[in-house]
C-alpha positions as CSV (number, residue, x, y, z in Angstrom):
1,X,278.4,70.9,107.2
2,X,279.4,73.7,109.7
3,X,277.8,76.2,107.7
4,X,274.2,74.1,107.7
5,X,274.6,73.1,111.5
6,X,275.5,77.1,112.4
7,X,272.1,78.0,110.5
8,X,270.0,75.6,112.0
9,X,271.5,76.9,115.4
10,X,270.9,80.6,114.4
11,X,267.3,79.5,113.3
12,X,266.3,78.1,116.3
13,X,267.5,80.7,118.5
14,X,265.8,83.2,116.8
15,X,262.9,81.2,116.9
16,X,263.0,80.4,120.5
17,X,263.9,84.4,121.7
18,X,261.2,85.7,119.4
19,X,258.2,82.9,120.2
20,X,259.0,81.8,123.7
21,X,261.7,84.5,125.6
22,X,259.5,86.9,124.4
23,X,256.9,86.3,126.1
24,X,258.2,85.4,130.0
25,X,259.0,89.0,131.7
26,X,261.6,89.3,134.8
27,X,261.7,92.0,136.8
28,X,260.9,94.1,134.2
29,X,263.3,92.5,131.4
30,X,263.0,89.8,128.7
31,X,266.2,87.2,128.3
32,X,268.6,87.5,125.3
33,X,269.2,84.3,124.7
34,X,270.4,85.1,121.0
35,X,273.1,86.4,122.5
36,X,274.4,83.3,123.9
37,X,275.1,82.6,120.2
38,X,278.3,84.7,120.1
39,X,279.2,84.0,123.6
40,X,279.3,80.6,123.0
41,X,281.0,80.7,119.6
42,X,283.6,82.7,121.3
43,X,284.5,80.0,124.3
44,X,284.2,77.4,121.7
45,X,285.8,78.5,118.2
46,X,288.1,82.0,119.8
47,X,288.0,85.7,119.0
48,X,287.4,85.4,115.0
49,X,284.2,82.8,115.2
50,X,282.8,84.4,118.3
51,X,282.7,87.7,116.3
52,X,281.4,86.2,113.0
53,X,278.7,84.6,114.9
54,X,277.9,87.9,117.2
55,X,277.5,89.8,113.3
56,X,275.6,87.0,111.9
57,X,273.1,86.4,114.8
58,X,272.8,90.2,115.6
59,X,271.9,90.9,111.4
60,X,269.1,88.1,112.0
61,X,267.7,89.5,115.2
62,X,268.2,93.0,113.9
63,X,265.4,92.4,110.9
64,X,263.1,91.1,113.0
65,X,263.3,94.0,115.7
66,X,262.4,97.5,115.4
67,X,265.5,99.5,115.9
68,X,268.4,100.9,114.4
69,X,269.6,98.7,111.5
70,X,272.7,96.7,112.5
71,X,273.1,97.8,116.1
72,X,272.2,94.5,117.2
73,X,275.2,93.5,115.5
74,X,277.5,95.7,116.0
75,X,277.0,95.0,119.9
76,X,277.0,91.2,119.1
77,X,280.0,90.8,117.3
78,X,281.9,92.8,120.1
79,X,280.6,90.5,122.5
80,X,281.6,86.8,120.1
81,X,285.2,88.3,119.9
82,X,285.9,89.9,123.7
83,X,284.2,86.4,125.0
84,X,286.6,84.7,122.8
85,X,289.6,86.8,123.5
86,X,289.5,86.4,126.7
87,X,288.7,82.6,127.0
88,X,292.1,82.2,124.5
89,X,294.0,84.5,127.1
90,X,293.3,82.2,130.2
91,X,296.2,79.9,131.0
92,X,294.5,77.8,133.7
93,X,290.8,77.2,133.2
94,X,288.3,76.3,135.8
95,X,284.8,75.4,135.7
96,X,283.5,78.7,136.4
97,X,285.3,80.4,133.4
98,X,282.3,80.1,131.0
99,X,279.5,81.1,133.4
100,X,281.8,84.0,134.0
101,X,282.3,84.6,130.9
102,X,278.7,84.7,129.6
103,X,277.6,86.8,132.5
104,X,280.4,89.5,131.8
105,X,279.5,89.3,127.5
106,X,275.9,89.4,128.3
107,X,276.7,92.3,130.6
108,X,278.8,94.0,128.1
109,X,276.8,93.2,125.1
110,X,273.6,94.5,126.7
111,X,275.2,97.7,128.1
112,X,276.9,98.2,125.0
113,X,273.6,98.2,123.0
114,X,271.9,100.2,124.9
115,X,274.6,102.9,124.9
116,X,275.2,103.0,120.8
117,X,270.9,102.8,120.7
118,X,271.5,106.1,122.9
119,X,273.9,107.5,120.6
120,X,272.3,106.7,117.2
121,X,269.0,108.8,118.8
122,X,266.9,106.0,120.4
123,X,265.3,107.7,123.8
124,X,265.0,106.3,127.5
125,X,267.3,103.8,127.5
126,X,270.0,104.9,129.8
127,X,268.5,105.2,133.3
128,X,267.4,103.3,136.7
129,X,265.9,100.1,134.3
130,X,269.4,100.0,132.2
131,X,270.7,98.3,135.6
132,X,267.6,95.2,136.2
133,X,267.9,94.7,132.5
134,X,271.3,94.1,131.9
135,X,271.6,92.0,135.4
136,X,268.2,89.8,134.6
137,X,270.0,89.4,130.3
138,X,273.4,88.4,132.4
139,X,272.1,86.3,134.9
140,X,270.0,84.1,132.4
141,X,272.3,83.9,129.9
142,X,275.1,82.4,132.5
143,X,272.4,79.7,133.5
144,X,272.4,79.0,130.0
145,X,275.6,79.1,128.8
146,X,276.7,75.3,130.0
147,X,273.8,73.9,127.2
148,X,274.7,76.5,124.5
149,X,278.7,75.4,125.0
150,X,277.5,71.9,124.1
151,X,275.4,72.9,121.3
152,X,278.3,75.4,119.5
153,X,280.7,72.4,120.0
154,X,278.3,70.5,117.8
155,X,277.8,73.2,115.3
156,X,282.1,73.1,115.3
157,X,282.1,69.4,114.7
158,X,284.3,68.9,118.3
159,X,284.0,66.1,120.1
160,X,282.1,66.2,122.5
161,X,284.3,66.8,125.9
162,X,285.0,68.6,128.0
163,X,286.4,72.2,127.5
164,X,287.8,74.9,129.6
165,X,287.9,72.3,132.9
166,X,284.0,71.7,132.5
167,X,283.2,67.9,133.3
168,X,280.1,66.7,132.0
């Protein structure tokens, strides 16, 4: 049942970043919200799911987008398991924890792809617009992040309550 809730999930995302995030510009960037898949996964399921999500989600988005095979993955899955092992290394939780959280793997994720696309021979990524791009991808994302928490505690089959001191 996981498996068919986590592939709707995946579906839709992918659906809503290419169809609808697409098309809404922000300063010069387009939202990620794909990546909220891993990020979410990770402050929901730990390290291990966060990264299997991140690899799953970025493989999806990667055959739809025209770059380097498996990049989008790679950056993913980095993202899933740092969110993750950093929400399992908190001892005291507060309510800000996720939105921090998203905003710093959103942050990392989209840095982090950029840099590998740089190294694998994609051109003009790393300069002036590197900045507005990964603070527009971080900054929606962490408005995000409190409805994609309740949707990957679905997809887990948790009960629906509140987690790292969030209160509905």
């Amino acid at each position: 049942m996981r498996g068919l809730r986590a592939g709707m999930v995946l579906l839709a995302g992918l659906v809503l970043q290419a169809s609808f995030v697409a098309q809404f510009d922000l300063f010069g960037a387009r939202g990620d919200v794909l990546l909220l898949v891993p990020i979410a996964a990770g402050i929901t399921a730990g390290p291990e799911r966060g990264a299997l999500a991140g690899f799953v989600a970025g493989l999806t988005l990667d055959l739809l987008v025209q770059t380097p095979f498996g990049l989008t993955a790679l950056s993913y899955c980095l993202v899933g398991y740092c969110v993750g092992a950093f929400q399992s290394g908190v001892l005291r939780a507060s309510r800000l924890l996720p939105v921090t959280a998203a905003l710093a793997g959103a942050a990392l994720g989209t840095a982090f792809w950029a840099l590998a696309a740089t190294v694998v021979g994609e051109q003009g990524l790393l300069g002036a617009d590197l900045l507005r791009v990964v603070v527009v991808v971080a900054v929606l994302d962490a408005l995000l992040v409190m409805p994609a928490l309740r949707v990957a505690r679905w997809v887990e089959g948790a009960p629906d309550r509140p987690m790292l001191g969030m209160a509905r």
